[in-house]
ROTI-106927 format. One record per residue (C-alpha): x, y, z; residue number from 1. Coordinates in Angstrom, 3 decimals. Each point is the difference from the previous one (the first is absolute). Layout:
<atoms>
ATOM          u          v          w   num
ATOM          X          Y          Z   NUM
...
</atoms>
This chain:
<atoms>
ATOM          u          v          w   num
ATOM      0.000      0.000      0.000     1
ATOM      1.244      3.437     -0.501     2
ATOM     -0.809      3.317      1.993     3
ATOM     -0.009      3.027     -2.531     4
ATOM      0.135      3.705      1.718     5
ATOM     -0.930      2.806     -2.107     6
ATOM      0.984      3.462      1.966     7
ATOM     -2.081      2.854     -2.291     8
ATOM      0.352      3.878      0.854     9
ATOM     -3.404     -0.498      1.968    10
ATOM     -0.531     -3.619      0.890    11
ATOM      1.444     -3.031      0.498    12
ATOM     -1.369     -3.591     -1.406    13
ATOM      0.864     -3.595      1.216    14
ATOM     -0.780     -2.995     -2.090    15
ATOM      0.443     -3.628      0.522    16
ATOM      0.707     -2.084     -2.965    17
ATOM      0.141     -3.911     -0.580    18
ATOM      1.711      0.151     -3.381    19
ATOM     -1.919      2.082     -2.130    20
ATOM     -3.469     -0.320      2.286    21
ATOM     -0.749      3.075      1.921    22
ATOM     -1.357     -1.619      3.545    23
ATOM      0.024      3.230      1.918    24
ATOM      0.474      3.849     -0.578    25
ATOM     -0.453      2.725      2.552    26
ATOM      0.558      3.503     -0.194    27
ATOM      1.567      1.510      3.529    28
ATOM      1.436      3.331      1.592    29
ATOM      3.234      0.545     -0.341    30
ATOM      1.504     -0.394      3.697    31
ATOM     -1.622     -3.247      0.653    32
ATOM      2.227     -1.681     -2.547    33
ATOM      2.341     -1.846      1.806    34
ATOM     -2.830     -1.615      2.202    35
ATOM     -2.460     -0.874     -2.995    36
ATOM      2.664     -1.384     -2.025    37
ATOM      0.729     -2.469      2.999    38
ATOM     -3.203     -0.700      0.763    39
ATOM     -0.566     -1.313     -3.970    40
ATOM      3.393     -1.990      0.636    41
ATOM     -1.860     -1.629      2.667    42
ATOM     -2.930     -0.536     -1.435    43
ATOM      1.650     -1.549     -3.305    44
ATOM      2.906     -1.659      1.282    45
ATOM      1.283     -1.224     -3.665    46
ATOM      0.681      3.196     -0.627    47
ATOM      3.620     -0.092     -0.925    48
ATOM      1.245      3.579     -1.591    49
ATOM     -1.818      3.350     -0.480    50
ATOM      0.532      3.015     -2.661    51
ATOM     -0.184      3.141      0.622    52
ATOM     -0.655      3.050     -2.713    53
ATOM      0.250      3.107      1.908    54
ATOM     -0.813      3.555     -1.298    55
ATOM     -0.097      0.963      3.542    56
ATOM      1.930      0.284      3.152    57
ATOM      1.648     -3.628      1.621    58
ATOM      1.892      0.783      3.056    59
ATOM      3.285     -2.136      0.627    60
ATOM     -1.823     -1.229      3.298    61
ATOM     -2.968     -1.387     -1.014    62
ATOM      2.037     -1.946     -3.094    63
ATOM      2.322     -1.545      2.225    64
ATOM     -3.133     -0.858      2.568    65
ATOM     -1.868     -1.556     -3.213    66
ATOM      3.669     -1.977     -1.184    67
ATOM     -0.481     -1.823      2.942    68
ATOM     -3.443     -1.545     -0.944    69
ATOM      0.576     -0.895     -3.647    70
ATOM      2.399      0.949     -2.781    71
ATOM     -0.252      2.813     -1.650    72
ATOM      1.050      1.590     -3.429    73
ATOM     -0.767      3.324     -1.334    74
ATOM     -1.013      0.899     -3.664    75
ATOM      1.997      2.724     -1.845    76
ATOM      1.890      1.199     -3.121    77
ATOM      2.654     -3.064      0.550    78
ATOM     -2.927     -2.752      0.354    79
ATOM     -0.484     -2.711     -2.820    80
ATOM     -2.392      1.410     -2.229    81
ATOM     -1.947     -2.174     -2.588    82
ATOM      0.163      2.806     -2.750    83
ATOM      2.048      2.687     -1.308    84
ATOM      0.259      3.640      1.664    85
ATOM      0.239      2.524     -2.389    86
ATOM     -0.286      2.534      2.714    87
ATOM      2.748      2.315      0.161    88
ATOM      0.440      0.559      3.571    89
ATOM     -0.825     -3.362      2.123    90
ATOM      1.371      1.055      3.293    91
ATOM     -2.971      2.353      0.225    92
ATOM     -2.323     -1.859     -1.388    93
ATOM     -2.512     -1.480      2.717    94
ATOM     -0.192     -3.546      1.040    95
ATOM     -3.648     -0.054     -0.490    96
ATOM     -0.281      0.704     -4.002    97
ATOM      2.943     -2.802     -0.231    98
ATOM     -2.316     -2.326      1.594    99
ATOM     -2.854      1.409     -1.961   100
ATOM      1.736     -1.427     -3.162   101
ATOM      0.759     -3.108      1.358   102
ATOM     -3.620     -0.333      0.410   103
ATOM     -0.784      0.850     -3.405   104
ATOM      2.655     -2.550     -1.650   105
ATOM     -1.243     -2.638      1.839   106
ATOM     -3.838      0.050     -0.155   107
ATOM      0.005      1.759     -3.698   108
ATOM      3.107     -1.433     -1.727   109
ATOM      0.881      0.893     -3.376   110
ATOM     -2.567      2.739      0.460   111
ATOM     -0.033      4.235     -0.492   112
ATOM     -0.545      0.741      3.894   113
ATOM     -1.208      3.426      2.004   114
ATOM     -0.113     -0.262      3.493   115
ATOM     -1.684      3.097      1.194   116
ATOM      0.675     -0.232      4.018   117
ATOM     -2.498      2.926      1.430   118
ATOM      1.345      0.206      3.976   119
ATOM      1.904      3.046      1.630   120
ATOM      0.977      0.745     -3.296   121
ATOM     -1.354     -0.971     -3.222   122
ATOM      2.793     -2.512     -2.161   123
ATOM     -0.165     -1.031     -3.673   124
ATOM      2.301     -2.513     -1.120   125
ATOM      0.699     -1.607     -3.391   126
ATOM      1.374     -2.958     -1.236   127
ATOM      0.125     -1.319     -3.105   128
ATOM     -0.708     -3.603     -1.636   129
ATOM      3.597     -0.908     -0.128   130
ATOM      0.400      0.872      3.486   131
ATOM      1.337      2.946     -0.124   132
ATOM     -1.067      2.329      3.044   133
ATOM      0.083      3.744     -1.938   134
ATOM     -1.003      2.238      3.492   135
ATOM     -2.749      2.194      0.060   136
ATOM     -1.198      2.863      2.177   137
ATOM     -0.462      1.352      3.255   138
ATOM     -3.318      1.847      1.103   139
ATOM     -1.450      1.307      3.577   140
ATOM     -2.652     -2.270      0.964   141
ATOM     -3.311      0.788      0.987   142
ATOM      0.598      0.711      3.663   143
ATOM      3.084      2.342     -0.595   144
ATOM     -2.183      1.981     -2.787   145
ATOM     -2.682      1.003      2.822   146
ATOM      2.725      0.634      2.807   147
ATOM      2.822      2.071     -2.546   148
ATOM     -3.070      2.431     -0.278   149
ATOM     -1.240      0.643      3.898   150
ATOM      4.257      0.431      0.462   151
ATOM      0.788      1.722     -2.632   152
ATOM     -3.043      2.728      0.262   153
ATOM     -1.725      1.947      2.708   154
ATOM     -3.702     -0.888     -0.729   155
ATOM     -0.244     -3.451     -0.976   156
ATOM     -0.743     -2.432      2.149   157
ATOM      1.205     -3.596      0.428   158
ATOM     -2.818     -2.843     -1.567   159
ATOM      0.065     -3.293      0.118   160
ATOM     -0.248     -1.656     -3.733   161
ATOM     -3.973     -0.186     -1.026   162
ATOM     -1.612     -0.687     -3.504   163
ATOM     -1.008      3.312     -1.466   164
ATOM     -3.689      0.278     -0.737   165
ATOM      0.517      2.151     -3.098   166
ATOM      3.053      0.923     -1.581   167
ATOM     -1.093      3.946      0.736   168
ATOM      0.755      0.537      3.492   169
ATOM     -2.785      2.061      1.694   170
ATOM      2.257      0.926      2.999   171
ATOM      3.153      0.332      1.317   172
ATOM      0.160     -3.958      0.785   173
ATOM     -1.330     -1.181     -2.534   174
ATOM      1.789      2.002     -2.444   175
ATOM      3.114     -1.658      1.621   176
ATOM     -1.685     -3.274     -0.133   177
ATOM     -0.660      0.120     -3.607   178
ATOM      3.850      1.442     -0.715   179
ATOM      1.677     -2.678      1.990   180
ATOM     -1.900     -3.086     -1.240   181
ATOM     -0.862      0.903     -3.581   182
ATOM      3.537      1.308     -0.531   183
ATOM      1.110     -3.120      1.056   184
ATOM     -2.081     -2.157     -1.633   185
ATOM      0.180      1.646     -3.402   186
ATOM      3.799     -0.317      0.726   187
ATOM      0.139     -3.499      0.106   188
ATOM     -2.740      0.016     -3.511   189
ATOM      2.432      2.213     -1.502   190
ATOM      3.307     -1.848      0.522   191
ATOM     -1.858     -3.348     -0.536   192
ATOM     -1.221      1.507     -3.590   193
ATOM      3.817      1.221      0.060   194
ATOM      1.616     -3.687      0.081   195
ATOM     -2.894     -2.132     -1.889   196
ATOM      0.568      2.615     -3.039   197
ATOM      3.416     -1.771      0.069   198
ATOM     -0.902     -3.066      1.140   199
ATOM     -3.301     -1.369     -1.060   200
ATOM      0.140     -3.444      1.682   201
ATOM      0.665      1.550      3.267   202
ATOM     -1.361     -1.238      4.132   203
ATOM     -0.457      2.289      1.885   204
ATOM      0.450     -0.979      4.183   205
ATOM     -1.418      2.626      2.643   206
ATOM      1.466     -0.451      3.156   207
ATOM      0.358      1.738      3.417   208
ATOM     -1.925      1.074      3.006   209
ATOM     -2.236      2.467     -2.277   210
ATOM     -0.190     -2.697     -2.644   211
ATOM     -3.739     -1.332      1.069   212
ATOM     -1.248      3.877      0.496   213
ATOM      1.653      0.442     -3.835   214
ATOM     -1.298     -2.973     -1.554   215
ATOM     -3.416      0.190      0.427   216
ATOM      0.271      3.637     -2.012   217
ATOM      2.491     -0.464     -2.485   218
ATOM     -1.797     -0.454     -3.496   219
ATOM      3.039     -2.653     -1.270   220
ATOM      0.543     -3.534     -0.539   221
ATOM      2.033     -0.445      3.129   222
ATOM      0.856     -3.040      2.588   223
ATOM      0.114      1.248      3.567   224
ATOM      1.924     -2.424      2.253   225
ATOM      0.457      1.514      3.495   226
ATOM      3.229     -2.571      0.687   227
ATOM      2.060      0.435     -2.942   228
ATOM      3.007      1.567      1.583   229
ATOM     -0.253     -2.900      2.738   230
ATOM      0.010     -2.224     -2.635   231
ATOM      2.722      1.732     -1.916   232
ATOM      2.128     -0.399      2.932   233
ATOM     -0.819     -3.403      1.030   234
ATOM      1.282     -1.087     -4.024   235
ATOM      3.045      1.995      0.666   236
ATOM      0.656     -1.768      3.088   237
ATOM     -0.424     -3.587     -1.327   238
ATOM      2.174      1.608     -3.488   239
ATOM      3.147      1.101      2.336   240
ATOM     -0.262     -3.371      2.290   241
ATOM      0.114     -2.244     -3.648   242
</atoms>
């Protein structure tokens, strides 16, 4: 069994694997790491190694406290990768989009892949049929758009995300309603429209903590799989251990 740890900007996500069987997945705050991770080690006591993507902050402490219960390895820019990274600079590049394409070459091989990961911010990342991963682009998610304006002006004030009514705002909140989600969704339309005008066979995977909230409005062919990152990480895991 394998323990994968997935530290985000906002969250962090445990998930239990038997090969490539998701048994559990749970979604916990950020201090109670070290106990929830040995508390799973308990519970599934084949676990034998764990993965870790982090985008986040690991202090040295809790790593050596979690060494202790299993071994662990860390994805990055030196990792085994099964495909080709054309981008130009990998030591910034973040774990999580690495694992992202990992995903995508092994549930969609041979395949024109965008991964459209909508969490603290929103990801797009492209790789090709021959396995070539090409990059993409970097966007603020939904819950940055609503905060950047409440900090960044003296009248707006801080919403939480909510389906606009009408694409007119009436008021003050839903005006910012109906900039924050619209923009976003006709963002993801337009750079969908973007890569199938290149790439006419393409899948398209939404992914993310806003991915649900997204799907349900986006007017696209689209497969929305709230564990593909997990599972990304998981393959990479079994990949560097072969």
């Amino acid at each position: 069994m394998n323990l994968i740890i997935d530290i985000g900007n906002t969250s962090t996500k445990l998930a239990v694997f038997q090969r490539d069987k998701v048994l559990k997945t749970k979604t916990i705050a950020r201090n109670s790491l070290v106990l929830e991770v040995e508390n799973l080690v308990k519970k599934f006591s084949e676990i034998k190694q764990g993965f870790i993507s982090c985008v986040g902050f690991l202090p040295s402490k809790e790593l050596k406290i979690l060494e202790k219960s299993l071994s662990i390895n860390f994805l990055n820019s030196a990792s085994k990768l099964p495909f080709k990274n054309h981008y130009k600079t990998p030591n910034s590049q973040g774990a999580d989009r690495l694992a992202l394409m990992a995903a995508a070459v092994s549930q969609y091989s041979k395949k024109n892949v965008l991964v459209i990961d909508a969490g603290s911010c929103i990801t797009y990342d492209f790789i090709d049929s021959e396995n070539n991963y090409l990059g993409g682009a970097i966007a603020p998610g939904i819950q940055m758009r609503y905060k950047s304006m409440a900090d960044n002006t003296t009248s707006l004030p801080v919403l939480q995300k909510q389906v606009p009514k009408h694409s007119i705002g009436n008021s003050t909140n839903a005006s910012i309603h109906s900039g924050v989600i619209y923009g976003v969704l006709y963002e993801i339309e337009g750079v969908v429209n973007e890569y199938q005008n290149k790439y006419s066979d393409l899948t398209i995977i939404l992914t993310g903590g806003d991915a649900d909230f997204l799907c349900k409005q986006l007017k696209i062919s689209i497969f929305a799989n709230p564990y593909f990152l997990l599972e990304g990480l998981n393959f990479l895991l079994e990949f560097n251990s072969n």
